[in-house]
Every structure is written in structure tokens, then in C-alpha cells.
Backbone as CSV, one residue per row, in Angstrom:
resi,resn,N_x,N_y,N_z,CA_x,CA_y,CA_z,C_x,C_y,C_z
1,UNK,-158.349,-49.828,186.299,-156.976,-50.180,185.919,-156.446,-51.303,186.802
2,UNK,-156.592,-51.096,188.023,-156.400,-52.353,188.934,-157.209,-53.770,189.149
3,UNK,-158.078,-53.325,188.393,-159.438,-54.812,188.052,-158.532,-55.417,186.404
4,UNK,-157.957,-54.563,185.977,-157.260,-54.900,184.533,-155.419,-55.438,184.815
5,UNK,-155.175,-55.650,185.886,-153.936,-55.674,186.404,-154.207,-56.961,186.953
6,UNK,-154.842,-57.050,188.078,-155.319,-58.721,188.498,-155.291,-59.662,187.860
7,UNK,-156.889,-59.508,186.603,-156.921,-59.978,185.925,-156.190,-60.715,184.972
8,UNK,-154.945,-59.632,184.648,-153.880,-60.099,183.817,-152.947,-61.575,184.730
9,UNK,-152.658,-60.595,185.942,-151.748,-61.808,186.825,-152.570,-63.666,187.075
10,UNK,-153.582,-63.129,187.054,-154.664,-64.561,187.363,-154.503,-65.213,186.392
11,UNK,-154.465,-64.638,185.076,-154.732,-65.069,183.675,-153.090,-65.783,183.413
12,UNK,-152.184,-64.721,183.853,-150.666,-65.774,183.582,-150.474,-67.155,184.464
13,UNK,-150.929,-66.865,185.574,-150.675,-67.967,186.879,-151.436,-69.171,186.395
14,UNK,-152.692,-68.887,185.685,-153.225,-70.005,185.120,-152.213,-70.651,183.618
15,UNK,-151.757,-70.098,183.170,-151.067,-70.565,182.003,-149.884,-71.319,182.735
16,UNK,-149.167,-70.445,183.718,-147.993,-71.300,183.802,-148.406,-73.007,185.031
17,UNK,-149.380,-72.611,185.374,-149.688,-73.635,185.940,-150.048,-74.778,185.059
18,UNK,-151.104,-74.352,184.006,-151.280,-75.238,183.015,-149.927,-76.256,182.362
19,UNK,-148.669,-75.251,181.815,-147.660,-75.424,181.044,-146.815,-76.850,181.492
20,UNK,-146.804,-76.359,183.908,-146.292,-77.254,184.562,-146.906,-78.801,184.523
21,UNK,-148.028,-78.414,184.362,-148.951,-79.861,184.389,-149.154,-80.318,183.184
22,UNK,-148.383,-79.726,181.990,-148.513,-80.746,180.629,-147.127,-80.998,180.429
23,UNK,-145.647,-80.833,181.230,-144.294,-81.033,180.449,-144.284,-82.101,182.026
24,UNK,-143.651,-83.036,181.179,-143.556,-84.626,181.751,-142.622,-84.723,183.110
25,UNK,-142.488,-85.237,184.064,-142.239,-85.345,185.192,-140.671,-85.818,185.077
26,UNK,-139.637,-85.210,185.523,-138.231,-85.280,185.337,-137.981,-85.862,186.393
27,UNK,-137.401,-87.646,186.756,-136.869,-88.216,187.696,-135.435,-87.981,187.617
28,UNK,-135.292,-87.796,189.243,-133.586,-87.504,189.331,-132.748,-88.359,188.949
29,UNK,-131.507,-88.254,188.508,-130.550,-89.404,187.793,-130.387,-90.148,189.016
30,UNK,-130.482,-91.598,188.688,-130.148,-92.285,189.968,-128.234,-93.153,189.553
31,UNK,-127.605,-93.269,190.481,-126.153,-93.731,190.261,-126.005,-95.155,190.670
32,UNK,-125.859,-96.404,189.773,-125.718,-97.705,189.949,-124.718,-97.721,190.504
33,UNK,-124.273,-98.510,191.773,-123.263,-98.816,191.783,-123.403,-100.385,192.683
34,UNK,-122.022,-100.863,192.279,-121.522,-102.530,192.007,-121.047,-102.853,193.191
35,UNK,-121.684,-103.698,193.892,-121.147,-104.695,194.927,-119.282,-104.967,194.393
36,UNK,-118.773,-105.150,196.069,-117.673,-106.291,195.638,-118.101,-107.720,194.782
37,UNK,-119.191,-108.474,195.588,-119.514,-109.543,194.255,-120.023,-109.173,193.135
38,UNK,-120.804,-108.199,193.204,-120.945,-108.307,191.393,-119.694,-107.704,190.759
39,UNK,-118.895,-107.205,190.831,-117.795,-106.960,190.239,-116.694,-108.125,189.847
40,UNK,-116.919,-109.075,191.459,-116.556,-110.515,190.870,-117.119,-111.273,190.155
41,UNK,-118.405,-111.111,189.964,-118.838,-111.857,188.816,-119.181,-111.428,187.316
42,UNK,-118.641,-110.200,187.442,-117.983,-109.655,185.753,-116.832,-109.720,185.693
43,UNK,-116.212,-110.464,186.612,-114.796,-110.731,185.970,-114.667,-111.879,185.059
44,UNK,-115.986,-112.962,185.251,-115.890,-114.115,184.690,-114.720,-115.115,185.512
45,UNK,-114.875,-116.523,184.710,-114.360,-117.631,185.223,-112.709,-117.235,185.954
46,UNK,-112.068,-116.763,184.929,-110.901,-116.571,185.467,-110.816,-115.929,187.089
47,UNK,-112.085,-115.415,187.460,-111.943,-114.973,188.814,-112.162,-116.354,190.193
48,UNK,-112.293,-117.505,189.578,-112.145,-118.796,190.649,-110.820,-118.752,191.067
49,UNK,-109.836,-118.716,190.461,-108.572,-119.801,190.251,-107.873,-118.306,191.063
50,UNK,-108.366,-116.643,191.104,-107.648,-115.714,191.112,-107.977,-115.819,192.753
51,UNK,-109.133,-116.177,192.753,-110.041,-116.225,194.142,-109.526,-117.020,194.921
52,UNK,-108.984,-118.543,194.407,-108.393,-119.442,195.378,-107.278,-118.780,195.378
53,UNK,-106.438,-118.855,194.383,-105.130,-118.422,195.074,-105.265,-117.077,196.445
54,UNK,-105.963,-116.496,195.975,-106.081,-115.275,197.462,-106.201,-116.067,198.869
55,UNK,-107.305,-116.678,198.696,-107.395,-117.840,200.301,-106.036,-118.484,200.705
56,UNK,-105.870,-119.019,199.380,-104.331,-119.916,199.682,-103.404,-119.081,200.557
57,UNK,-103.063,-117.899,199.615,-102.118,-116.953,200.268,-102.279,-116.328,202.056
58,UNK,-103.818,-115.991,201.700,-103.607,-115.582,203.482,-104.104,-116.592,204.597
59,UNK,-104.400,-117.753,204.144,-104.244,-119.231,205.300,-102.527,-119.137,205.252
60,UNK,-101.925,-119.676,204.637,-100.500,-120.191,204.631,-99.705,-118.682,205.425
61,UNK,-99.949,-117.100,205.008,-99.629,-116.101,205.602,-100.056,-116.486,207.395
62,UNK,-101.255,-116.424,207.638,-101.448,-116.437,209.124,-100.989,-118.046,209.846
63,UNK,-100.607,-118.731,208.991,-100.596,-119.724,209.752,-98.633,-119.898,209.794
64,UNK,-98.069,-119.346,209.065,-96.690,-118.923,209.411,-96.553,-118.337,210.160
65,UNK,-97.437,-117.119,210.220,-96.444,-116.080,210.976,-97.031,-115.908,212.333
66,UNK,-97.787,-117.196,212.412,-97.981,-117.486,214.189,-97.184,-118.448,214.622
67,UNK,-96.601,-119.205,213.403,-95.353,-120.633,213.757,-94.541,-119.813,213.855
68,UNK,-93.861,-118.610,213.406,-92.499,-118.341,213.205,-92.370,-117.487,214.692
69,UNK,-93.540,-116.471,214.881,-93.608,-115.762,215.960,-93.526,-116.984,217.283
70,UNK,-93.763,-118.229,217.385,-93.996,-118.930,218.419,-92.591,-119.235,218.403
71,UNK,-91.860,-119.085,217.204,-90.492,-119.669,217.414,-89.514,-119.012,217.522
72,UNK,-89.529,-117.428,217.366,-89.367,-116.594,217.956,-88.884,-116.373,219.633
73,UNK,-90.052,-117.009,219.920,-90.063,-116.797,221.343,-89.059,-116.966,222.139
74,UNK,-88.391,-116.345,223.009,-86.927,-116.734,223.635,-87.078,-116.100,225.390
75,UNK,-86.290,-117.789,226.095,-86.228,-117.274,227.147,-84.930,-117.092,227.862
76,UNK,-84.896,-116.105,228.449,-83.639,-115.075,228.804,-82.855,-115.867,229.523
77,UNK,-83.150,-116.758,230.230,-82.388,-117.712,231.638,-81.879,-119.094,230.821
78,UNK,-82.359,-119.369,229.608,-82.057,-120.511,228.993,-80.699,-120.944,229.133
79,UNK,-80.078,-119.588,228.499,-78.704,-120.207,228.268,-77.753,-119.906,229.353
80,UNK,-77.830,-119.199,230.431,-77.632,-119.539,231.790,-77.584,-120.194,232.514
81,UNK,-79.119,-121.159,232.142,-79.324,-122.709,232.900,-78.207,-123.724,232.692
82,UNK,-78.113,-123.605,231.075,-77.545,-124.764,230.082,-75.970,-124.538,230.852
83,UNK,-75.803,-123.041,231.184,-74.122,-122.741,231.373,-74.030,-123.610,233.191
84,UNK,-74.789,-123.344,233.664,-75.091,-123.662,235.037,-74.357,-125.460,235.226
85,UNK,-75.719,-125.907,234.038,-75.581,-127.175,234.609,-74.732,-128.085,233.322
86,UNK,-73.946,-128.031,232.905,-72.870,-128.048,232.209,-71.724,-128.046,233.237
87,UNK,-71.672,-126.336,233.756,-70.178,-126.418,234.745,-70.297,-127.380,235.944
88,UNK,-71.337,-127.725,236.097,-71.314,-128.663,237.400,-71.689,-130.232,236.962
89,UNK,-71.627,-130.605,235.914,-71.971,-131.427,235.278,-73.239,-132.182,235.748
90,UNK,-74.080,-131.255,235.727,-75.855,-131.575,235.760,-75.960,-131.717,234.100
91,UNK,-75.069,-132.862,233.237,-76.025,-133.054,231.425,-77.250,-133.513,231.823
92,UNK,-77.730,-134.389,232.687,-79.471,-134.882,232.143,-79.747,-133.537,232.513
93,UNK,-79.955,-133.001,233.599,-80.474,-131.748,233.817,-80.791,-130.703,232.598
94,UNK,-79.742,-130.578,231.772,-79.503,-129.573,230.755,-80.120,-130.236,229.642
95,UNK,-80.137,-131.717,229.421,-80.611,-132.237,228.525,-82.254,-132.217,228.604
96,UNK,-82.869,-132.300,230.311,-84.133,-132.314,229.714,-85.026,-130.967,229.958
97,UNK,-83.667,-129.820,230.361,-84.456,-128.384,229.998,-84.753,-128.102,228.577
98,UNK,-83.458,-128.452,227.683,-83.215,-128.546,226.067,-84.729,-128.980,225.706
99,UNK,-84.497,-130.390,225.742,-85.980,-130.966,225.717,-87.199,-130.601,225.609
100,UNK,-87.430,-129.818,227.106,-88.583,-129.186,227.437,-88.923,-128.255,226.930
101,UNK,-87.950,-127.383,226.257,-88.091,-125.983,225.763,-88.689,-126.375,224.430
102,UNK,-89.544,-125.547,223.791,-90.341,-125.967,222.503,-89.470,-124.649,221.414
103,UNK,-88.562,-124.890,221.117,-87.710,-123.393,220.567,-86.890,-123.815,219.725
104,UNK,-86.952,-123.708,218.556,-85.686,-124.381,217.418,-84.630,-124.323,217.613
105,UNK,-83.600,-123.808,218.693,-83.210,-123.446,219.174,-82.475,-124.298,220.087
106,UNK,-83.157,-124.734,221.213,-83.325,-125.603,222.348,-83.343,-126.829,221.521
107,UNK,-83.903,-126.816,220.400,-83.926,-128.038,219.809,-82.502,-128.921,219.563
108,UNK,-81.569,-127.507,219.181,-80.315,-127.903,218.388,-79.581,-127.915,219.668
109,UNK,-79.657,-127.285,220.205,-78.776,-127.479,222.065,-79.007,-129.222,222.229
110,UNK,-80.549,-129.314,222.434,-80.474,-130.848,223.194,-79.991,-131.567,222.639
111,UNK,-79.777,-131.381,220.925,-79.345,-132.730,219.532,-77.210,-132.554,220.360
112,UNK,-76.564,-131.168,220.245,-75.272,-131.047,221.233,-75.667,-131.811,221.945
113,UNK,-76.270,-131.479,223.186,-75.774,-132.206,224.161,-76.115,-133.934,224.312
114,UNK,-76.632,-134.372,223.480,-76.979,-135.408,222.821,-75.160,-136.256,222.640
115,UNK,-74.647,-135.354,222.080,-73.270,-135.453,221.579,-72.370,-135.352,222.201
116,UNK,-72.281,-134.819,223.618,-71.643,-134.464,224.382,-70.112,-136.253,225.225
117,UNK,-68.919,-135.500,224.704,-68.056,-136.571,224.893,-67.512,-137.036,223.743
118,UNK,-68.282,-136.303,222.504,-67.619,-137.180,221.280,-66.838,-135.528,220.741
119,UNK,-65.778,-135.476,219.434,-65.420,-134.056,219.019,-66.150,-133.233,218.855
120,UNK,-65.804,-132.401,219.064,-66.322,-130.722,218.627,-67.279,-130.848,217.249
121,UNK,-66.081,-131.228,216.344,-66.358,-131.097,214.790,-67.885,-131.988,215.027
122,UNK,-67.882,-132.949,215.594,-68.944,-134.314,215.152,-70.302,-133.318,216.042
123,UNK,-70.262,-132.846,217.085,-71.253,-132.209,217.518,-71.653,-130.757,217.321
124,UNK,-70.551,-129.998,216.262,-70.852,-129.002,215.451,-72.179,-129.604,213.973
125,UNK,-71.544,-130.225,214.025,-72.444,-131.226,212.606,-73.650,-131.445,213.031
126,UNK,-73.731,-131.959,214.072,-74.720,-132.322,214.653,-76.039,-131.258,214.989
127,UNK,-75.659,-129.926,215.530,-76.301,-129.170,215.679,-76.822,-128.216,214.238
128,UNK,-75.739,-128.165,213.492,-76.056,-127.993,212.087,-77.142,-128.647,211.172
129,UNK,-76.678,-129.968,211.494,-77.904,-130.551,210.826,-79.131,-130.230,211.251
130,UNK,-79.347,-130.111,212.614,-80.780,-129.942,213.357,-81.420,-128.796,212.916
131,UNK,-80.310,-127.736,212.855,-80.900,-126.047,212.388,-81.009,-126.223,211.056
132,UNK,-80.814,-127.124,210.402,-81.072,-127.245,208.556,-82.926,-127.361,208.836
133,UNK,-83.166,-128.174,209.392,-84.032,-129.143,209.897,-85.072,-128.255,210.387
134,UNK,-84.672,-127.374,211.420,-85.557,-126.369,212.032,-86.321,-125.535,210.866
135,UNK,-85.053,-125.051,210.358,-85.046,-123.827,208.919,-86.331,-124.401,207.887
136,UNK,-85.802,-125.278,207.662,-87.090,-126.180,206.760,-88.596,-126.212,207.459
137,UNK,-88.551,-126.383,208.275,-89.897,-126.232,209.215,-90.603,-124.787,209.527
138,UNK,-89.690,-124.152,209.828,-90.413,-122.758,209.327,-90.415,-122.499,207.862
139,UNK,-89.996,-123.253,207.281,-90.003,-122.234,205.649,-91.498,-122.916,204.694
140,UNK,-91.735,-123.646,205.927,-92.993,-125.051,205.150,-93.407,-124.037,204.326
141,UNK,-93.957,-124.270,203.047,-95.339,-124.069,202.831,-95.152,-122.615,201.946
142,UNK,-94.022,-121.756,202.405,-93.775,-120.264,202.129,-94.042,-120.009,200.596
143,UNK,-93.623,-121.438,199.790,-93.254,-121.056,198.146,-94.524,-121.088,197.487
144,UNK,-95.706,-121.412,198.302,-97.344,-121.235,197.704,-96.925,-119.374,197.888
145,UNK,-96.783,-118.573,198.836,-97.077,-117.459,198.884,-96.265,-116.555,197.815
146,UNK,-95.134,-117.392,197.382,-94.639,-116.705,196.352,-95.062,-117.348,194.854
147,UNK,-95.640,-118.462,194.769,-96.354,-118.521,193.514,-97.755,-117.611,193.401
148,UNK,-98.480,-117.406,194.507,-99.776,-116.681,194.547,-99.054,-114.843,194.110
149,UNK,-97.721,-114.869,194.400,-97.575,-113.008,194.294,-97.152,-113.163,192.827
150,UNK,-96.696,-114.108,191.967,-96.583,-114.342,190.465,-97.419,-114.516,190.092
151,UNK,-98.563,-115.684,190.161,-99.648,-116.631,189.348,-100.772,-115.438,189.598
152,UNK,-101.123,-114.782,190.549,-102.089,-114.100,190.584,-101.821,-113.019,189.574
153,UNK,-101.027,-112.331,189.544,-101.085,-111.477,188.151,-101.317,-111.777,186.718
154,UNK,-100.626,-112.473,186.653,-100.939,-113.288,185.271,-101.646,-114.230,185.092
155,UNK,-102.654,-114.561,186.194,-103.965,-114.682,185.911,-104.977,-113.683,185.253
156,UNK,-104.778,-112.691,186.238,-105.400,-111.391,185.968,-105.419,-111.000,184.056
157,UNK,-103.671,-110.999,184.051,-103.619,-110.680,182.513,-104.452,-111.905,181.537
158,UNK,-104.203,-113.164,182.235,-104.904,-113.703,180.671,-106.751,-113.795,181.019
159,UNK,-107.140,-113.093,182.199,-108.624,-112.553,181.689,-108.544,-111.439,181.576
160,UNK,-107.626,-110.742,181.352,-107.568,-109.510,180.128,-107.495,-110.111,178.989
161,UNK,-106.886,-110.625,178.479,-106.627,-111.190,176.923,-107.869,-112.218,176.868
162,UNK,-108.755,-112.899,177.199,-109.717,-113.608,177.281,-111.018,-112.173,177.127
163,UNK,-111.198,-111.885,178.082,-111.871,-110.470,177.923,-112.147,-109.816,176.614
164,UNK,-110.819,-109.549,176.078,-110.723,-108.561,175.369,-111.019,-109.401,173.890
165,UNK,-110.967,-111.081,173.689,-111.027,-111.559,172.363,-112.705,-111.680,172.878
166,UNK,-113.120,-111.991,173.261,-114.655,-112.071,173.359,-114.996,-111.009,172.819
167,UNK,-114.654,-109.579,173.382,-115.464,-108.272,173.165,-115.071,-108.003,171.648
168,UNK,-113.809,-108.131,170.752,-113.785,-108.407,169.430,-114.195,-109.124,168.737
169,UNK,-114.929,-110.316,169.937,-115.861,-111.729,168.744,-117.180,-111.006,168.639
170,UNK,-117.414,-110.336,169.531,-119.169,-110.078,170.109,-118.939,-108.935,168.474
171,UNK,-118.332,-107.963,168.139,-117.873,-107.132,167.443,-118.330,-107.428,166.067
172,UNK,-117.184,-108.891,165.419,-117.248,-109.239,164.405,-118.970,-109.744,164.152
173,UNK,-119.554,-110.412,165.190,-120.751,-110.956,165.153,-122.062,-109.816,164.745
174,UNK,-121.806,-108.608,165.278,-122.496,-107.779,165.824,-122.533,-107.130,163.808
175,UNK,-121.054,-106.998,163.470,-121.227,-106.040,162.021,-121.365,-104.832,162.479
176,UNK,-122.419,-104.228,161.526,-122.559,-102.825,161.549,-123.323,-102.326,162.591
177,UNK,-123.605,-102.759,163.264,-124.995,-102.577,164.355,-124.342,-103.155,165.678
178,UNK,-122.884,-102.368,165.770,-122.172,-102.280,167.067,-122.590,-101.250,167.711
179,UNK,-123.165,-101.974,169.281,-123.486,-101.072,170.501,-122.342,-101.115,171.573
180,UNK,-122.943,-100.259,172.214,-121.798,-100.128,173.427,-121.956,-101.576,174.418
181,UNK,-123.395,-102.096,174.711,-123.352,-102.572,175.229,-123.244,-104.418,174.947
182,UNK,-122.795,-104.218,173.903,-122.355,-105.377,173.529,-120.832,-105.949,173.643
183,UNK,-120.101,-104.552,173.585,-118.685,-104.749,174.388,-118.075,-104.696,175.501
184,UNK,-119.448,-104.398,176.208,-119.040,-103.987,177.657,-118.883,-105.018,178.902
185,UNK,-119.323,-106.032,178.171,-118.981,-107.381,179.048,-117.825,-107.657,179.179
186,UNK,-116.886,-108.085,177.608,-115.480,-108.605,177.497,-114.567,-107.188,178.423
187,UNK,-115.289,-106.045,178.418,-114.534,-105.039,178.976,-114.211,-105.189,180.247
188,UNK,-115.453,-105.528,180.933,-115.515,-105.622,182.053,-114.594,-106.573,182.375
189,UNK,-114.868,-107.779,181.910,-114.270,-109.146,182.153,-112.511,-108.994,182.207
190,UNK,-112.245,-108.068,181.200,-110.725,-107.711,181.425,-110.399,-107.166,182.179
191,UNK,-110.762,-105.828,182.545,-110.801,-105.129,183.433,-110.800,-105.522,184.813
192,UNK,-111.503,-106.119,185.378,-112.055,-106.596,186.767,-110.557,-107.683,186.927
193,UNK,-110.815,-108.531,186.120,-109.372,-109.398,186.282,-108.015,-108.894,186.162
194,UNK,-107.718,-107.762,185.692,-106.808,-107.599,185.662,-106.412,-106.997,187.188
195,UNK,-107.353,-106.163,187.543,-107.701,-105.658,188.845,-107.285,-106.023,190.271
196,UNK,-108.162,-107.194,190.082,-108.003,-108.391,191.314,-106.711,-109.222,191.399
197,UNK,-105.846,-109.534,189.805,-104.887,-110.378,189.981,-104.251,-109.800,190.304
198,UNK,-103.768,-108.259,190.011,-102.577,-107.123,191.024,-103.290,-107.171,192.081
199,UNK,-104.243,-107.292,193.039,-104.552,-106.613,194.147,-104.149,-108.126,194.871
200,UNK,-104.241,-109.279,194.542,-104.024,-110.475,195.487,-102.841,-110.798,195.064
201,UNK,-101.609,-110.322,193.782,-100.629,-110.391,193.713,-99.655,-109.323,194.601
202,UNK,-99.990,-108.519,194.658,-99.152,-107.580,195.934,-99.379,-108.026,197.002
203,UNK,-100.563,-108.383,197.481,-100.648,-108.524,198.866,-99.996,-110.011,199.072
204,UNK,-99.494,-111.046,198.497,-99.292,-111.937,198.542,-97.492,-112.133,198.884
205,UNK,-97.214,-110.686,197.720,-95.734,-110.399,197.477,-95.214,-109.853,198.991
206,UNK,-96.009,-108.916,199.803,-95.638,-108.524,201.007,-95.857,-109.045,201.610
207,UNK,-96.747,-110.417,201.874,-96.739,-111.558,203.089,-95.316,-112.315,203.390
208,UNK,-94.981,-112.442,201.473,-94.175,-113.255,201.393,-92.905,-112.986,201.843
209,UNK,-92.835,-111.452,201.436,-91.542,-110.574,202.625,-91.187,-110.675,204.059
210,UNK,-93.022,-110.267,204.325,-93.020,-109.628,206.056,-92.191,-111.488,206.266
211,UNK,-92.840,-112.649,206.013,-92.300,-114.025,206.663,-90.984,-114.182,206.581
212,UNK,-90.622,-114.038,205.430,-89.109,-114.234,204.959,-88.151,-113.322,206.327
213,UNK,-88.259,-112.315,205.815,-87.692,-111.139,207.310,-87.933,-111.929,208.840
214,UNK,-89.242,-112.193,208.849,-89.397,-113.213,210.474,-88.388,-113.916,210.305
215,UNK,-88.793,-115.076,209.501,-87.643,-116.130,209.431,-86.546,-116.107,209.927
216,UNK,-85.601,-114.847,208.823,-84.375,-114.976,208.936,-84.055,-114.595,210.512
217,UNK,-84.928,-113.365,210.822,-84.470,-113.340,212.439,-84.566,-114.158,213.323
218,UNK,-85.294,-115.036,213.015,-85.440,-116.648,214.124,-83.549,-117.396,213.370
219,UNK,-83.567,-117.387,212.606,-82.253,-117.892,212.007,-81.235,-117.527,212.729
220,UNK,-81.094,-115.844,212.883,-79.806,-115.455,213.324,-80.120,-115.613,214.196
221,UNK,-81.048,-115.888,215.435,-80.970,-116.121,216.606,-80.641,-117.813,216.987
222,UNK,-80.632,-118.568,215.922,-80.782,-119.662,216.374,-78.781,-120.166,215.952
223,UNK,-78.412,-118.828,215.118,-77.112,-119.024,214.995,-76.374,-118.868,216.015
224,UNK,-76.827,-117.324,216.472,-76.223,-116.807,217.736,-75.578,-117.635,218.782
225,UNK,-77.127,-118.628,219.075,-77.460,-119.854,220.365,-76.406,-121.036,220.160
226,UNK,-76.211,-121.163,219.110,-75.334,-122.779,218.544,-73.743,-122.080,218.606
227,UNK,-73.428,-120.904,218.293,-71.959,-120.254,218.240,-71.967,-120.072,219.880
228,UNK,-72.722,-119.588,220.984,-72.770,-119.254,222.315,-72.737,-121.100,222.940
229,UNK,-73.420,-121.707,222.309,-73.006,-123.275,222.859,-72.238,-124.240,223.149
230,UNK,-71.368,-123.918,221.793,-69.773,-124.087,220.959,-69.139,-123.639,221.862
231,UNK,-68.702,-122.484,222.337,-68.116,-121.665,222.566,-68.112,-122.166,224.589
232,UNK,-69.409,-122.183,224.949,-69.701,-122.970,226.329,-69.133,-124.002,226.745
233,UNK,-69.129,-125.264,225.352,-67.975,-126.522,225.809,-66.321,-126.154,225.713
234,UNK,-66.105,-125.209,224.938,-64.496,-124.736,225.218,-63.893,-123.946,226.512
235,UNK,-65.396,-123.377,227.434,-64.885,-123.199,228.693,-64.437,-123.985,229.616
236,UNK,-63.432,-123.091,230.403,-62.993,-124.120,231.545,-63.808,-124.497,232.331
237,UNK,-63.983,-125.339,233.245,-65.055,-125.683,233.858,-64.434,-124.607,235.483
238,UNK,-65.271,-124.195,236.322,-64.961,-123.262,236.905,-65.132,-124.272,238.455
């Protein structure tokens, strides 16, 4: 009975061994996945123009907001000096600290004291004009970063709409013997662009903020300095 029991088990082990070695070899699913560039290059053409504008935006971003931060910069004794040598009538003195100082700021002080002896009104003007002048110099360049937070989106959209008439031409061409992968290009092509033109249109939109905000605080400081200047020639001299 136990020579008839073996037998049997030997006899299955050979079958299922057999069974394993005739059903075909199952490779594991493998998962494609897409580079950042190849994803840019299923966006198609429209991804150049989406691409420059991105560069555009963050050269002109870093290269502001190291001008604005430099202009920023403020030193505490400045207008102390200026008060100093004013009351004792040291003007070259004051004129070529003004000078020396690299500060939009200092700029509009030295254009005053430039003026110094003629009215109020004429050397209010005077310093006004200079801070028009300053203002413009930090603002160089800013209105690329706000065309890149517009133009980049609606780039994006019209290689969606570009995209999407291709994948309906490929369609009409195709007739009855539409595959998937015959639409999956224009898909892509929309898709990907639409993608990228929001992703370099936001980031473009908050550069264009964070600078604006710098700006204006270099502004009110440079108001502050010209009302504290004003205000310096109406003192008595002590």
C-alpha cells in the first residue's frame, strides 16, 4: 500500500512539473516612465517659445531682486552725517558723502544739495525728479516678468488647441480603423503644454509680486529720506 502511495506522489510531481515547463514564461509588468525632457518633447513646438519665456522670467527675476536688495541697503549714520554737516555748514562734505553713497536715496540727497541756496519748491522738484528717475531704474525690465505670467499660459492653451486639431485630423485620416495610439500624440501635445504654460505662468506671476513688494519698500524708504531732508533745511541751524 505504501509502494502504491509513492508511486502515486512521484507520478503527480512529474505531471506538475511537466505542466510548469510547457505554460510560457510570465515577465513582470515593467512601468515606463518619462523624463522631464521627453515630456518636453511631446509637448511639441509650442514648447520653445513656452521654454524661452521661462529663462526670460527667472534671469530678469534674479537679476532684480539683487538690484533692488542692493538698493535696499541703508546706512544708519547717513542721515546724521548729512544733519551734522549741514548745521555747521560742511555742504562739500555732505555733498561728497551723498555722492559716495551708492543708494537711490543718497542719490536724491546729493541732486538737494546740489540745490542748496535756491527755494524749497525748486529743490523739492529737484529731488522728485531724481526719485522718478531712481523708481524707473529699479522697475527696468519688470514688465517682461509680467508678460511671461500672461503669455506663458496662453501659450500653453493654444498647444492645447493645436494638440487637440491634429489628434481630430489624425482621426478623420485614420476612418474606421481608429487606434488609441494614433491620438495619443495630439493628446499629449495638449496636455504637456497646457501643463508647462501654468507652471512658468505662476511662477512668473509670483516673481513679479515678490519684486513689485521689494520695490515699493525701497520707495517708501526713499520717500521717508527726501521728507526727513526737507524737513532738515527748515531747521534752525543750532
Amino acid at each position: 500500500m505504501l509502494g502504491v502511495l509513492m508511486q502515486i506522489n512521484e507520478t503527480g510531481t512529474a505531471v506538475v512539473d511537466t505542466v510548469a515547463q510547457m505554460l510560457p514564461s510570465v515577465a513582470a509588468p515593467t512601468v515606463e516612465t518619462l523624463s522631464l525632457w521627453q515630456l518636453t518633447l511631446k509637448g511639441g513646438p509650442i514648447m520653445i517659445p513656452i521654454g524661452v519665456l521661462s529663462i526670460i522670467a527667472i534671469y530678469i527675476f534674479v537679476e532684480r531682486f539683487l538690484a533692488v536688495q542692493k538698493a535696499g541697503k541703508e546706512d544708519s549714520g547717513f542721515m546724521n552725517n548729512i544733519r551734522e554737516f549741514i548745521h555747521t555748514g560742511k555742504i562739500d562734505s555732505a555733498i561728497s558723502l551723498a555722492k559716495n553713497t551708492d543708494t537711490p536715496y543718497a542719490r536724491m540727497i546729493h541732486k538737494g544739495l546740489l540745490r542748496l541756496g535756491k527755494p524749497l519748491g525748486d529743490i523739492n522738484t529737484a529731488i522728485e525728479n531724481t526719485g522718478k528717475l531712481e523708481i524707473a531704474k529699479l522697475e527696468k525690465n519688470i514688465t517682461g516678468l509680467a508678460t511671461a505670467a500672461g503669455g506663458a499660459p496662453m501659450l500653453g492653451f493654444l498647444g492645447t488647441v493645436t494638440g487637440m486639431v491634429r489628434a481630430f485630423y489624425q482621426m478623420s485620416k485614420a476612418g474606421n480603423n481608429i487606434e488609441i495610439g494614433t491620438l495619443s500624440g495630439g493628446i499629449y501635445e495638449a496636455m504637456v503644454t497646457t501643463v508647462a504654460g501654468l507652471i512658468v505662468g505662476l511662477i512668473a506671476y509670483f516673481c513679479y509680486n515678490i519684486i513689485v513688494a521689494r520695490i515699493q519698500r525701497v520707495v517708501n524708504k526713499m520717500e521717508a529720506r527726501a521728507t526727513e531732508f526737507m524737513d532738515l533745511l527748515q531747521e534752525p541751524a543750532s
